[in-house]
C-alpha positions as CSV (number, residue, x, y, z in Angstrom):
1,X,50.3,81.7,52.0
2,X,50.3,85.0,50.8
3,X,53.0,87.3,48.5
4,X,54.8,88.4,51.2
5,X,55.5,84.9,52.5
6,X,58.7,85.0,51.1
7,X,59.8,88.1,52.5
8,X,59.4,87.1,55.8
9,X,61.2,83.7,55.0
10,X,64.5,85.9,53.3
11,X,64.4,87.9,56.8
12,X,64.5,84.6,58.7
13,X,67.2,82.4,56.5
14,X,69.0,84.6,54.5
15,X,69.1,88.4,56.1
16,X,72.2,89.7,54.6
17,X,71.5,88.3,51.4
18,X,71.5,90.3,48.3
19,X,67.6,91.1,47.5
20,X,67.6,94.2,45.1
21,X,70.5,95.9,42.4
22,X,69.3,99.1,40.4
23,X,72.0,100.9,39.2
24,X,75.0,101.5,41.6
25,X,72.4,100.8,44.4
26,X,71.7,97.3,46.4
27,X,70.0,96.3,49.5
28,X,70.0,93.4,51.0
29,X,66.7,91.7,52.4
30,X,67.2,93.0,55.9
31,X,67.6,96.7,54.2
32,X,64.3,96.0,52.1
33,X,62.4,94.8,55.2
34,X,63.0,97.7,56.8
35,X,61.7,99.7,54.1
36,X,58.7,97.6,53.4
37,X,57.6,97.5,56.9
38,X,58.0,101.1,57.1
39,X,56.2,101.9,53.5
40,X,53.3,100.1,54.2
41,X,52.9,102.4,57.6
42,X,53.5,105.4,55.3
43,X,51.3,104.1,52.5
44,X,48.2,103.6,55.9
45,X,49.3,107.2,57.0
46,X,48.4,108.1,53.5
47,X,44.4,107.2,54.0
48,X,45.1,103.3,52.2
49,X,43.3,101.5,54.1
50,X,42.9,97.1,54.0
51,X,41.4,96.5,50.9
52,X,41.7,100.2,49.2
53,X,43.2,99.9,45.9
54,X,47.1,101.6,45.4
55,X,48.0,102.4,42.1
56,X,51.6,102.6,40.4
57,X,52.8,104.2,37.2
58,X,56.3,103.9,37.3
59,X,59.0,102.3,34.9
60,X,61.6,99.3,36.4
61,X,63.0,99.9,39.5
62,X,63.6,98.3,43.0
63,X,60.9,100.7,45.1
64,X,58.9,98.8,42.5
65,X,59.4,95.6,43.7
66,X,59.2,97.1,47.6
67,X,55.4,98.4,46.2
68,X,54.7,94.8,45.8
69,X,55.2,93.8,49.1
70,X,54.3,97.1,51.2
71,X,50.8,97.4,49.4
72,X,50.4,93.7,50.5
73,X,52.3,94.2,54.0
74,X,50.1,96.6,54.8
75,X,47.0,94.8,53.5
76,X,46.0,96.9,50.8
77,X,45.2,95.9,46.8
78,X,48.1,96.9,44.1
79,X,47.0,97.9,40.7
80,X,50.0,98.4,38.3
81,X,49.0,100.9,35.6
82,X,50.2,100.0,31.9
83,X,53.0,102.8,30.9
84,X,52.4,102.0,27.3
85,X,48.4,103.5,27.8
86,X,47.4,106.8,26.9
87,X,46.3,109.0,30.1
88,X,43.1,108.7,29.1
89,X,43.3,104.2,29.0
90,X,45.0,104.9,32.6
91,X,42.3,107.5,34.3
92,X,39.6,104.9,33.3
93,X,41.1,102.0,35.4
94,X,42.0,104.2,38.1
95,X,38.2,105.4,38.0
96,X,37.3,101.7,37.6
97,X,38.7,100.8,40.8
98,X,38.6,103.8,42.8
99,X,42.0,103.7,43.4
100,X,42.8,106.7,46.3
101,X,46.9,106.6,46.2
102,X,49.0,106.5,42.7
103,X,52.9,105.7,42.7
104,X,54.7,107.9,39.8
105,X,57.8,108.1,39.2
106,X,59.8,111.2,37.2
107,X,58.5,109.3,33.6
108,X,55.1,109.7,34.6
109,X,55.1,113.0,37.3
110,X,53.3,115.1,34.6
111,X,51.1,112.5,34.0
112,X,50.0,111.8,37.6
113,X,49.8,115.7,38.1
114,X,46.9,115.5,35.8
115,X,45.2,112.4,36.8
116,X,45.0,113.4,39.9
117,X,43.5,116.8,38.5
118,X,40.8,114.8,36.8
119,X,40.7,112.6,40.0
120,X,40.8,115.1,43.2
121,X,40.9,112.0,45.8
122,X,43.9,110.6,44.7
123,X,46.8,111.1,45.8
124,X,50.2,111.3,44.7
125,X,53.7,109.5,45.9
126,X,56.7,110.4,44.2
127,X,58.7,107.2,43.6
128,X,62.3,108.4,42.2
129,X,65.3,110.5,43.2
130,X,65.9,114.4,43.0
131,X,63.4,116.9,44.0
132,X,59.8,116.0,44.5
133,X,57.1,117.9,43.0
134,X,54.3,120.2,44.1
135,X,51.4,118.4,45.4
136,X,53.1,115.1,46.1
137,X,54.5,112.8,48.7
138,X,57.9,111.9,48.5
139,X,58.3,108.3,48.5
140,X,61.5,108.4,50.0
141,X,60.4,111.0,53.0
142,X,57.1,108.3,53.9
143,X,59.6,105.6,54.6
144,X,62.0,107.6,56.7
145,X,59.1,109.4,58.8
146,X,57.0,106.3,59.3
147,X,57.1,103.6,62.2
148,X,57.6,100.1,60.5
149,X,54.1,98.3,61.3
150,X,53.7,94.3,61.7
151,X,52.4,92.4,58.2
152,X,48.8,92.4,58.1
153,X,49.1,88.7,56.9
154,X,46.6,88.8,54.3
155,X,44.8,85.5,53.7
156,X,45.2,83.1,50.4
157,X,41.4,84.0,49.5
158,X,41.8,88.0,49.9
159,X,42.9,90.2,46.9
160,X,46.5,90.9,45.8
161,X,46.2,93.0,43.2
162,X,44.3,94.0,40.3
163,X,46.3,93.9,36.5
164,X,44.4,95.8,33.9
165,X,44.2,93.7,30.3
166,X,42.2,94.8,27.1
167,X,38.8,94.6,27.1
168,X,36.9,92.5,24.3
169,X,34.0,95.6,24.5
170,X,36.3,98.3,24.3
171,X,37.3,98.9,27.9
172,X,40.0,97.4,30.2
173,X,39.1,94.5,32.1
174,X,40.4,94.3,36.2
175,X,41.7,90.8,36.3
176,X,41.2,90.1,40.3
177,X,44.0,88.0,41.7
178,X,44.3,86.7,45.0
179,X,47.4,86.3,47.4
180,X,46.5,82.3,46.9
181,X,46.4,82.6,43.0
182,X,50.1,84.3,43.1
183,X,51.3,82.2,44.9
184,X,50.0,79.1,43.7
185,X,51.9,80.0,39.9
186,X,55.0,81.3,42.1
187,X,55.3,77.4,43.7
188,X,53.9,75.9,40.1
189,X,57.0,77.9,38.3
190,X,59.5,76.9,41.3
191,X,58.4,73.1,40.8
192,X,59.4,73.4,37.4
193,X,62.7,74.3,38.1
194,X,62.3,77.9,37.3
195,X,63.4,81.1,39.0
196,X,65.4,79.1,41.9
197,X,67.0,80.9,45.2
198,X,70.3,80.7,43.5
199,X,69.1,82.8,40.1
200,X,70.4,86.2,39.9
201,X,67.3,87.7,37.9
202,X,67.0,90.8,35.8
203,X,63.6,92.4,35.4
204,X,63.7,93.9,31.9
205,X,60.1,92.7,31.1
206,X,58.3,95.4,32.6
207,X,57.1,95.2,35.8
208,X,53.5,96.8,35.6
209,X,52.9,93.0,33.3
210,X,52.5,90.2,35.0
211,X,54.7,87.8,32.8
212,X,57.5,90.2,34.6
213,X,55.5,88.7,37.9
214,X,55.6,85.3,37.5
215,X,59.4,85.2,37.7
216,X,59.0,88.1,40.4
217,X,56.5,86.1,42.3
218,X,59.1,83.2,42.4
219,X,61.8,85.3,43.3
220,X,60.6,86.7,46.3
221,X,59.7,83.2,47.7
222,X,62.6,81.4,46.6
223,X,65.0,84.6,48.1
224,X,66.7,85.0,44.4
225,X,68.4,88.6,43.6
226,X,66.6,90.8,41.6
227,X,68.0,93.3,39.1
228,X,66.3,95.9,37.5
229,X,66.8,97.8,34.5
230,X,64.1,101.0,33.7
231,X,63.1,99.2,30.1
232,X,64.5,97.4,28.2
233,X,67.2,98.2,25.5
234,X,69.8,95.6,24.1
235,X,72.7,97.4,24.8
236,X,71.3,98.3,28.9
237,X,70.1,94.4,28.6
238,X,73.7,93.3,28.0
239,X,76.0,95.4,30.0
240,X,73.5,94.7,33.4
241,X,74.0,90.8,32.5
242,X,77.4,91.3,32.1
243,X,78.1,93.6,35.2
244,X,75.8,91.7,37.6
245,X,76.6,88.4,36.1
246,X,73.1,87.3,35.8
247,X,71.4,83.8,34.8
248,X,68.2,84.2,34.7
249,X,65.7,86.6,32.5
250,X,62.2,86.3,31.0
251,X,61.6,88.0,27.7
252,X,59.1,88.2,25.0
253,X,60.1,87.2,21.5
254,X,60.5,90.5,20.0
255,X,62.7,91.4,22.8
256,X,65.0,88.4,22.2
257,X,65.0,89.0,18.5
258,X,66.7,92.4,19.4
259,X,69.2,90.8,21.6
260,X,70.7,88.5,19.4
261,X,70.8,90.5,16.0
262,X,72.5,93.4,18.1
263,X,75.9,93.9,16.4
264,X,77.4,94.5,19.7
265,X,76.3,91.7,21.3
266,X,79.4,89.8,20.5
267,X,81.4,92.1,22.9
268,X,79.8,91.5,25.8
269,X,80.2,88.4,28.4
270,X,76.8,86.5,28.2
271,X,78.2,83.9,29.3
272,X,76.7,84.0,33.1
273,X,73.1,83.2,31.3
274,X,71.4,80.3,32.0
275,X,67.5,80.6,31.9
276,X,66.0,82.7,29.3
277,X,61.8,82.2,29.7
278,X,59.8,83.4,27.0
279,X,56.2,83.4,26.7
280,X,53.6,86.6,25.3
281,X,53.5,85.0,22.2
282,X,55.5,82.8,19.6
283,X,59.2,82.5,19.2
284,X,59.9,82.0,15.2
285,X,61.8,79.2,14.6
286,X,64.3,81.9,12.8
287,X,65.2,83.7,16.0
288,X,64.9,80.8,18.2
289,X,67.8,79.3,16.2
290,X,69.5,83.0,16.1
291,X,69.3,83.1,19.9
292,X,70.3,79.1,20.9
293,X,73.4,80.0,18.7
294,X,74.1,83.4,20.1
295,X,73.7,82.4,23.4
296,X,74.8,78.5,23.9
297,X,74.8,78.4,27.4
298,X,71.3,79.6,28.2
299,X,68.8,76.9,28.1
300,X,64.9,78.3,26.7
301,X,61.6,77.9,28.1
302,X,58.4,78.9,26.7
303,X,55.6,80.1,29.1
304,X,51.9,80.1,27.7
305,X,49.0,81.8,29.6
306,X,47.5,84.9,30.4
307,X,46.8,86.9,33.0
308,X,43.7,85.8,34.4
309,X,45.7,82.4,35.0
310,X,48.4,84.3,37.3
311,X,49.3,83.8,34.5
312,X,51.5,80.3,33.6
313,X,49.4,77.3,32.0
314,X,51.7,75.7,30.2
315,X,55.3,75.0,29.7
316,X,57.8,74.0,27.1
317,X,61.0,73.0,28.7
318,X,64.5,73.7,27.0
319,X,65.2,70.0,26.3
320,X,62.0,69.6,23.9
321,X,63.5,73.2,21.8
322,X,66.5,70.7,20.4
323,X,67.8,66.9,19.4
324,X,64.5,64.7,19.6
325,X,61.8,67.0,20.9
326,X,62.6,69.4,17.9
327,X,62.8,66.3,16.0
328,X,59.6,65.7,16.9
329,X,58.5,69.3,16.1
330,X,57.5,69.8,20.2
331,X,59.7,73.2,19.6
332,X,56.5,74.5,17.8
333,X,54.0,73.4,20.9
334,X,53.1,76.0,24.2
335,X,54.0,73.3,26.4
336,X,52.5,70.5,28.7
337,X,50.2,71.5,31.9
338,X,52.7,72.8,34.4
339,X,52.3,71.6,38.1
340,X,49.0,72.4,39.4
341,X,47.3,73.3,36.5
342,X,45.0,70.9,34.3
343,X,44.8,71.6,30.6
344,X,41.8,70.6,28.3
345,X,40.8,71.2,24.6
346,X,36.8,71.6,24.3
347,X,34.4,72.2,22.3
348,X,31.4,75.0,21.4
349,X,29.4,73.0,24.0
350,X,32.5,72.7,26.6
351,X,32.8,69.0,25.8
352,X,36.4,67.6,25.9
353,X,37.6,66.8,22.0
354,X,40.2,63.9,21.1
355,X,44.0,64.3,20.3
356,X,44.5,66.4,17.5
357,X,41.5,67.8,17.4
358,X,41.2,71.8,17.4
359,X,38.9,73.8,20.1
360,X,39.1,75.8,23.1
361,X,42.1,76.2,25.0
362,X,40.5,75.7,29.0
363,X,42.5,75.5,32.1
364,X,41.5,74.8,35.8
365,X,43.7,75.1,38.6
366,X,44.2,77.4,42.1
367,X,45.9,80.4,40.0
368,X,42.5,80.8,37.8
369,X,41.5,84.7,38.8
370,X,39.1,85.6,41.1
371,X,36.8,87.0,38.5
372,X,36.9,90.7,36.6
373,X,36.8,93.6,39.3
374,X,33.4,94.4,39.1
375,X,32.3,92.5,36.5
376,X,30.3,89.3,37.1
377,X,28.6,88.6,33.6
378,X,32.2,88.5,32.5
379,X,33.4,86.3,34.8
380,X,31.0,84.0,34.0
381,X,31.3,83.7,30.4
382,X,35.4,83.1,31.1
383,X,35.5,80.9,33.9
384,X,32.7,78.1,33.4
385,X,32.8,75.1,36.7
386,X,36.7,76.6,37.3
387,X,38.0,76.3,34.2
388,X,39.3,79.3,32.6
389,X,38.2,79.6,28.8
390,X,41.1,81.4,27.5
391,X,39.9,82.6,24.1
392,X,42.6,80.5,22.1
393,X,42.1,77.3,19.6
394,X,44.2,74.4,19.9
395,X,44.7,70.7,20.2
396,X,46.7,68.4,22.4
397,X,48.8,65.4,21.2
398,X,48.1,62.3,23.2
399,X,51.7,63.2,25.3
400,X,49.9,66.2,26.6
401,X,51.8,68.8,24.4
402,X,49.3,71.9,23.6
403,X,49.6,73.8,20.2
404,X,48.1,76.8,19.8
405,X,46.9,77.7,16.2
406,X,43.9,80.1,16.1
407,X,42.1,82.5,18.4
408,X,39.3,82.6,19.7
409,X,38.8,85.8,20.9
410,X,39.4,88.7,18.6
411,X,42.7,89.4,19.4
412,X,46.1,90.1,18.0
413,X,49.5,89.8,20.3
414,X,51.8,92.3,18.7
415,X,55.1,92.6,20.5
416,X,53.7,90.8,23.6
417,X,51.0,93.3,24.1
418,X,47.4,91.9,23.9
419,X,45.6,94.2,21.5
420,X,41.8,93.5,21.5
421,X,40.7,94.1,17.6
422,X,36.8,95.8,19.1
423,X,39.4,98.2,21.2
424,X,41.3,99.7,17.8
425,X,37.8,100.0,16.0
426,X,35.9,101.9,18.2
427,X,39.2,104.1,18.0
428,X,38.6,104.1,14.4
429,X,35.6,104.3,14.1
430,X,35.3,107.8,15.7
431,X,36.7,109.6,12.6
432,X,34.3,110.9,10.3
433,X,35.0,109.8,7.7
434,X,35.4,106.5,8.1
435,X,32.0,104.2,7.5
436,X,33.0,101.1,8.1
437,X,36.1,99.5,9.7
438,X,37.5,96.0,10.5
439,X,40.9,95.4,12.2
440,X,42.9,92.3,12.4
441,X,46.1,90.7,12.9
442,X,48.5,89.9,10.3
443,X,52.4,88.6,10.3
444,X,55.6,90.8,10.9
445,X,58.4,89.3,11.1
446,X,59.8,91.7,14.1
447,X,56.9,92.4,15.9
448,X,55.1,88.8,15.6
449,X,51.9,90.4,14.5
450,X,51.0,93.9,13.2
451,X,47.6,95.9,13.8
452,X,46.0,96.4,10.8
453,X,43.4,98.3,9.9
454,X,40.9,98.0,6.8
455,X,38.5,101.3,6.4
456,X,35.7,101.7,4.3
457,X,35.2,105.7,4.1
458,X,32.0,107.8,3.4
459,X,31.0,108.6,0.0
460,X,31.9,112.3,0.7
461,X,34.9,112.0,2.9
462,X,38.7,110.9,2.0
463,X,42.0,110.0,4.6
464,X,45.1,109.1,4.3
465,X,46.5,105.7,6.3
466,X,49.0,108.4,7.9
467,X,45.9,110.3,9.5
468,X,43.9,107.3,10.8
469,X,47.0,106.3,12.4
470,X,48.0,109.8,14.2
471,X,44.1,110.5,15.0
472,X,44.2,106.8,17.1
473,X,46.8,107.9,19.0
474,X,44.9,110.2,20.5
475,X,42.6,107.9,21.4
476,X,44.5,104.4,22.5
477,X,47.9,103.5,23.4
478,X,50.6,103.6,20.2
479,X,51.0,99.9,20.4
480,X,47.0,99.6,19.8
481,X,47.1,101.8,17.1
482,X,47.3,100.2,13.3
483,X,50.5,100.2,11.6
484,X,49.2,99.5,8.5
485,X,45.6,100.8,7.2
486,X,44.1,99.5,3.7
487,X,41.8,102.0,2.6
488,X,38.9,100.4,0.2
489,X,36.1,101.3,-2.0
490,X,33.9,98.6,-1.5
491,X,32.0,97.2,1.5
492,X,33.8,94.9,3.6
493,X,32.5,91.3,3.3
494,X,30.0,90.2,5.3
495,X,28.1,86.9,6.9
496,X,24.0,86.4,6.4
497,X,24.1,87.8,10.1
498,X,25.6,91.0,8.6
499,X,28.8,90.3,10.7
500,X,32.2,91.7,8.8
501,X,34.2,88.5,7.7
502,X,37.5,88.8,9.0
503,X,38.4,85.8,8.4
504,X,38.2,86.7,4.3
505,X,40.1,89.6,4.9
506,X,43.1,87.5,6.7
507,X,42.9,84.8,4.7
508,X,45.5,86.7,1.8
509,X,48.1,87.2,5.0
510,X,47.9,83.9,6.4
511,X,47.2,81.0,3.8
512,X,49.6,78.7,3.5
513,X,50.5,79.0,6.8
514,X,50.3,76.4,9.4
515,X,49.0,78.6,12.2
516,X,47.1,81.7,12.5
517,X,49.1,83.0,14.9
518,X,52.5,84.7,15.1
């Protein structure tokens, strides 16, 4: 199988059927066929050969979804670009892979005007309405000049697409996924009962991340609708739902928190919701019960993994968030194995520990990457006889429930967004007058966790937490960058190895809790 499968089923069993709503616009999947076919011929006339890599900038939208499937309909690699990066995080991936087309769309058109300054071999496609500027190809004018062009029926083993995700060293990592990865998690999810034919889904996750593609994925083989909104914003979040009369959505915690305490959601008809999947990081047991009240009819279901998985491990069906499984305190677990995946807890030496026991969160299964784009020390290191070492601590009760309580990896989910603690230091790090820095994660109650930042300066040197903070952004993405810096005297503590103790500098945010997570 490959991602564009379900395309060519929808074609066969289901022609008219509603495929794509974005505003007052909707095609059906005969009308995105077309398209597709004839993209992929335009995105070949453009130089993209099989295998080159295609790169897209772009907020929500349906041409978004169509990218998915004519990069892979005409056998070419997609690599969605992160619009929460700085240019700079964004030219280094596109340099990483030598990506020779980029997608923009009127958000990012000055942007892509100046990549492709820094990048002379790229080209530009214009992917919105209204006038198209100097120096690119209109997105629109590729489809209507181009022939459509048979699939190129990519095989399971060959590359999909390549999603960017923070590096532990500082730099992005290319997370290599394969048609057969993609569409092994798009069946796993759809044996699970998720994201059926039936499901009206809205995209408000964005659609560059690929918890946004694991319902995607599933959508385009099970032939479900697909709504878009640009981003997401509670009130655009509740008058699409109510308009379109969705039922399913997937949503990160933060972005549920926001729904429910909106003071208008009350006037809005929610009632058409029926699936709301989480996953990114941890609901609170606070907003889950804000959100089960606010909307009754919509059953919950947490989805733990990451993106080198494809990205689902585990999941935590609705029925174990209430009555006994809460009862039981399962509302507080990630969730059993889901269908095709295996799940272990090891050790330092990669040894399977007993129930209860904390260590390694490890999964094996046909949606583990490919490896790191051009990285094979890395890959390696993270996937060790086909299991995937994903960086977290947990345990497993002996019904297979998985509870994640610690990280490995030095790494803080803050609205989310993975934010790699080495990344926001070297940012740091670069001012002079810091001398020493450490950043970790600590609570907030709206964002789950919050980047923070303690500094050590120089003996002759002095800044304010409101510099540091506008001097990273300079550097890294403002989601990377601390909101919170502590500003000390006196070294930071350290290990006999001379390594900065991070662990003494949480401990004051997260004792007495019973995870050191959020």
């Amino acid at each position: 199988m490959n991602t564009t499968h379900g395309l060519r089923r929808a074609l066969q069993i289901k022609p008219d059927g509603l495929a794509t709503v974005y505003g007052e616009r909707r095609r059906s999947w005969r009308e995105v066929g077309e398209r597709v076919a004839r993209l992929a011929a335009g995105l070949r006339a453009l130089g993209a050969e099989p295998g080159d890599r295609v790169a897209v900038l772009s907020l929500n939208s349906d041409r978004y979804l169509e990218l998915f499937l004519a990069t892979a309909w005409a056998g070419t690699v997609i690599v969605p670009l992160n619009t929460r990066w700085s240019p700079l995080e964004n030219e280094d991936a596109l340099r990483d892979c030598r990506a020779n087309v980029l997608v923009v769309d009127k958000a990012f058109a000055a942007t892509g005007a100046a990549l492709a300054k820094a990048l002379p071999e790229l080209k530009l496609v214009y992917a919105d309405d209204g006038d198209v500027p100097d120096g690119m190809e209109s997105y629109e004018a590729l489809i209507s000049r181009s022939e459509p062009i048979p699939d190129a029926m990519r095989q399971a083993a060959d590359l999909a697409g390549i999603f960017y995700t923070g590096g532990t060293t500082g730099r992005s990592k290319g997370v290599m996924l394969s048609h057969g990865n993609l569409m092994a998690n798009a069946l796993n999810a759809l044996g699970e009962g998720l994201f059926p034919g039936t499901a009206t889904y809205l995209h408000a996750a964005p659609m560059f991340h690929l918890a946004n593609g694991a319902a995607m994925y599933s959508l385009l083989l099970s032939g479900g609708a697909n709504v878009m909104v640009q981003a997401f914003t509670p009130d655009g979040v509740m008058a699409v739902v109510q308009k379109e009369r969705v039922t399913d959505v997937l949503l990160v915690p933060t972005m549920i928190q926001m729904l429910v305490d909106h003071p208008a959601l009350g006037s809005h008809d929610m009632s058409s919701l029926k699936n709301v999947v989480y996953g990114a990081s941890p609901i609170s047991e606070a907003v889950l019960d804000r959100a089960t009240k606010a909307l009754p009819k919509a059953q919950f279901t947490q989805a733990y993994g990451m993106t080198e998985l494809s990205p689902i491990a585990t999941l935590l069906h609705w029925n174990e968030h209430i009555g006994e499984g809460r009862a039981k305190g399962r509302h507080r677990a990630a969730g059993r194995a889901t269908l095709g995946c295996e799940v272990r807890i090891v050790d330092a030496d990669d040894k399977p520990v007993g129930f209860g026991t904390v260590g390694e969160i490890v999964v094996r299964g046909d949606n583990v990457m490919m490896g790191y784009w051009e990285r094979p020390e890395e890959t390696a290191r993270a996937v060790i006889d086909g299991w995937m070492h994903t960086g977290d601590g947990g345990y497993m009760d002996e019904h297979g429930f998985v509870f994640v309580v610690d990280r490995v990896k030095d790494m803080i989910i803050s609205g989310g967004e993975n934010v790699y603690s080495v990344e926001v230091e070297n940012a740091v790090a670069q001012h002079p007058a810091v001398a020493q820095c450490a950043v970790i994660g600590i609570p907030d109650e709206h964002w789950g966790e919050r980047v923070h930042a303690v500094v050590v300066t120089r003996a002759d040197a002095q800044v304010s937490a409101a510099e540091l903070i506008e001097f990273c952004k300079t550097l890294i993405a403002g989601y990377k960058c601390p909101r919170s810096v502590e500003v000390r005297a006196s070294p930071l503590p350290l290990s006999g190895a001379g390594k900065i103790l991070k662990r003494e500098l949480r401990a004051p945010f997260w004792d007495n809790r019973e995870r050191r997570v959020s």
